[in-house]
N, C-alpha and C positions, 0 to 999 in steps of 0.2 A: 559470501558477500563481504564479509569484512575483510577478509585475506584482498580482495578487490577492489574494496574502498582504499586499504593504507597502499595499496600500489599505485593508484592512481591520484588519490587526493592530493597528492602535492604537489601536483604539476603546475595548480593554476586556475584550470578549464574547464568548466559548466559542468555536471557529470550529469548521466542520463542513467533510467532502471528502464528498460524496453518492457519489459516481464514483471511482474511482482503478482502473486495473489499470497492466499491462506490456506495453505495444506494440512484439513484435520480431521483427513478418513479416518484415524485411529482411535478417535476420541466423541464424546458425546456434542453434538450439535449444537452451538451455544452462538451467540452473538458476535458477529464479528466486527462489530463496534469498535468496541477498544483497541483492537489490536493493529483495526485501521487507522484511526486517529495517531496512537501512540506511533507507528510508522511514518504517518507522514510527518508527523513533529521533528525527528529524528533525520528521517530525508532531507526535509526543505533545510532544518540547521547547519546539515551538511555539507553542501553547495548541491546538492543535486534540482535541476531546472528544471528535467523534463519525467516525468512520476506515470507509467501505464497500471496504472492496477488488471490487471487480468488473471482470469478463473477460470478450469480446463472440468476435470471431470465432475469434481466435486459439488460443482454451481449448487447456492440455495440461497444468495441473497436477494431476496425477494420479502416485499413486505408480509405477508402470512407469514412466514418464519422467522424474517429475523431483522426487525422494523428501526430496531436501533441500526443495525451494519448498513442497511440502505441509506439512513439520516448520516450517517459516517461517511457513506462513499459519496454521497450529493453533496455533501461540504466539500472532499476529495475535489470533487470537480470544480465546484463553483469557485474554489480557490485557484485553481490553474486557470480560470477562464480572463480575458485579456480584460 
């Protein structure tokens, strides 16, 4: 991602993430709050316009498990919303 950010950041022009989630089969199940917030802080600063957050195998953001990371991604959105 970074190798991708310095090749393209200087051009100019809007940058887009088509993809993004949290890959953490390896590790104990914890909130994925923070790590969303802290992302998009980072993204938006960036010039990046257009932010997909997407989740493949691993999905468990759901409020029973992880009630902070859902209030994280509902802001996600609510901030991209026109």
């Amino acid at each position: 991602m970074t190798r991708w950010y310095n090749a393209f950041a200087g051009l100019g022009e809007p940058l887009t993430l088509p993809e993004w989630g949290i890959d953490d089969d390896q590790g104990v199940q914890a909130s994925r709050g923070p790590a969303i917030r802290a992302s998009r802080t980072w993204l938006t600063t960036h010039n990046f316009h257009i932010i997909s957050y997407w989740q493949l195998d691993n999905w468990y953001l759901d409020v029973a498990d992880d009630a902070d990371g859902v209030a994280a991604y509902q802001e996600l959105v609510a901030a991209a919303a026109p």
